[in-house]
N, C-alpha and C positions, 0 to 999 in steps of 0.2 A: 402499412404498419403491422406489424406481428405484435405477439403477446409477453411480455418480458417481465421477470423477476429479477429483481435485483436485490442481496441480501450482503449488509454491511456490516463485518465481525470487528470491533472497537476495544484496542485494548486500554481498560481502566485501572490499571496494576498503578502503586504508589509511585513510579518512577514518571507516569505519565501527565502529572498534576501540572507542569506548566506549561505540555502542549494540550491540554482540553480543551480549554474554549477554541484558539484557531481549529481543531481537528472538528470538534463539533459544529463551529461555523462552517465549514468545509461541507461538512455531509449535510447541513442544512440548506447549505449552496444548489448542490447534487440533485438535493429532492426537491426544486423548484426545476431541475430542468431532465427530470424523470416521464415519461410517458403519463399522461393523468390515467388510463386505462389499463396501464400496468399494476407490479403487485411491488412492495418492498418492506424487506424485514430488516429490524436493527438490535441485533446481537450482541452482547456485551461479556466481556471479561476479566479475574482478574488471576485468582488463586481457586476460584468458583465461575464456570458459564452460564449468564444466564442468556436464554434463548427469547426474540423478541416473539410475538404473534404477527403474520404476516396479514400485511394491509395494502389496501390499494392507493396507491399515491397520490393520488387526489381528495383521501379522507385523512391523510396525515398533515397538521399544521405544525409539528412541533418534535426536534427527534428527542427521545427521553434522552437522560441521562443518570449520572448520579455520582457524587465524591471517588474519584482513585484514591485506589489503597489496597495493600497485598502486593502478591507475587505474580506471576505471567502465567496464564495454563494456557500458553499459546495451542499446540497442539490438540487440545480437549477441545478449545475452541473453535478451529475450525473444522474437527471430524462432524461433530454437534451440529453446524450450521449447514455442511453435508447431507449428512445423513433427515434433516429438518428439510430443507430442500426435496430431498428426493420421496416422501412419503407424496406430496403432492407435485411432481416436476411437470416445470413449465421448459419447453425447447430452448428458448432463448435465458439464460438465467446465467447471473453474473455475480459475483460471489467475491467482495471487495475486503480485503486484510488490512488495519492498520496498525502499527504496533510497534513501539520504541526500544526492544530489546528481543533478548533470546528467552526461549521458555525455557522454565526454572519452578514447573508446579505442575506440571500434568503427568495422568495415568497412564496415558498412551504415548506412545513414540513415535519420532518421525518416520521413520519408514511406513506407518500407519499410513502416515496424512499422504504421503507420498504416491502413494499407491491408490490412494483413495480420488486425489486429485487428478492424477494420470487414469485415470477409471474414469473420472465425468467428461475430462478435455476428449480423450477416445470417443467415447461411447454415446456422449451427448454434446458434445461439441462446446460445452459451457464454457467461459471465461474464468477466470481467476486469476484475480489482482494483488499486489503484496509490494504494500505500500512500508517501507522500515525504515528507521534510523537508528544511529550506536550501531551499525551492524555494515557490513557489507550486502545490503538486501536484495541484490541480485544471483550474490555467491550462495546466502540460506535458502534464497528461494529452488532455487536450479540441484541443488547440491542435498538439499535439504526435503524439502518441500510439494518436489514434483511439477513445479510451475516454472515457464519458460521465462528465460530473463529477462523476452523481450515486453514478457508482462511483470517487471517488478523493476523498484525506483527507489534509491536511499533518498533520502531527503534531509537536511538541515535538520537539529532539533531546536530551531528557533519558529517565531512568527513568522520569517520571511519562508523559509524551506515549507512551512505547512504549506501557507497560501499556496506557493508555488507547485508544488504535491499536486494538490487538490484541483488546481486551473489545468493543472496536465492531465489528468485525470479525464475532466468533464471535458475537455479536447477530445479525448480520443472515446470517449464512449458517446459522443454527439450522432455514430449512424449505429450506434446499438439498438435502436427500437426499428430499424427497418431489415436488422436480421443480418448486417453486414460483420455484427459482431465488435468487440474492441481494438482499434488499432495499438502497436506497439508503441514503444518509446523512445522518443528521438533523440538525440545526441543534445542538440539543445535543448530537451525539456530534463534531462538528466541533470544538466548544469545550471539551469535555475534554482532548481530543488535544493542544490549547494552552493547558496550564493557566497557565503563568507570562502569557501575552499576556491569557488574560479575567482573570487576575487583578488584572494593572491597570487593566485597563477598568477592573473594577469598582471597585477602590477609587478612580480618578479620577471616576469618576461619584455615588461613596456619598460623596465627601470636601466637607470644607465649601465652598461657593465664598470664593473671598478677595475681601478688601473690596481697594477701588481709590479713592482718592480724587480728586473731582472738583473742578473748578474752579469755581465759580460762576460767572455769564454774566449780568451785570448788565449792563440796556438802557438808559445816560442820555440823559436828555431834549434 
């Protein structure tokens, strides 16, 4: 077992108010099957960042919280939990985005974050997650963001898509504490995360085809 930080940027903007509880279930999931020996910080944002105090995982019962409301400073918020991170960096540190839309409140800009996170993956081999919905969060992540798409996952904005978010999630961070890092995302943990959308797939695809009637096309002599 190595030494691992894990630190969860949460967005609390007023648009997020009816996925909080599953999202906050989620990461309270997470932090029962975090390293007891490890460290984990929980960062919050919305139109303002506030920075958690990092604790060690086995001293946290409880993730705070507090009412959504405001706007997104997505970008402030994760330079913040960077640059937090890196005053004391741990090798192994994994650095978890959730967030229901685009930023529409921050000082600094993406190419910041970009560059910033393309600096830790480089240089420190860190993880970073970027967990979105309302968005294409593979396309902000990659496009946007700095982070590979095979670490970012839209998800549903219901109860089932969080859940399903979160299970894919703690999947693939399960050999993070032995240094193996975070696995990417698999084509079916993609399709869970959107179950009402493969749902229609599917049933468009299982469904009868409908008859169409043709004309006939007689060729006189």
């Amino acid at each position: 077992m190595v030494l691992t930080s894990t630190h969860f940027v949460i967005d609390e903007s007023a648009s997020m108010s009816a996925l909080e509880r599953d999202v906050y279930d989620g990461v309270q999931q997470m932090l029962h099957e975090l390293p007891k020996d490890g460290f984990v910080t929980f960062s919050r944002f919305n139109h303002e960042v506030t920075l958690g105090a990092r604790q060690a995982c086995g001293e946290v019962t409880k993730v705070p919280r507090k009412p959504c409301c405001g706007k997104t400073a997505l970008y402030d918020a994760i330079l913040a939990a960077i640059a937090h991170e890196e005053e004391h960096p741990v090798d192994n540190t994994h650095v978890v985005i959730v967030t229901d839309g685009l930023d529409n409140a921050s000082h600094r800009i993406a190419a910041d974050v970009s560059a910033a996170v393309t600096r830790v993956r480089e240089e420190h081999a860190w993880a970073v997650t970027f967990l979105g919905c309302n968005q294409d969060a593979v396309l902000t992540a990659k496009t946007l963001l700095g982070i590979g798409e095979e670490c970012a996952l839209t998800y549903e904005p219901s109860s089932a898509g969080v859940q399903a978010a979160f299970r894919a999630l703690s999947a693939n961070s399960s050999d993070f504490a032995t240094g193996r890092g975070v696995a990417a995302f698999t084509a079916v943990q993609r399709q869970t995360s959107l179950p009402l959308r493969f749902e229609k797939q599917t049933a468009d695809f299982c469904s009868a085809p409908k008859l169409c009637r043709q004309r006939s096309h007689v060729v006189r002599p």
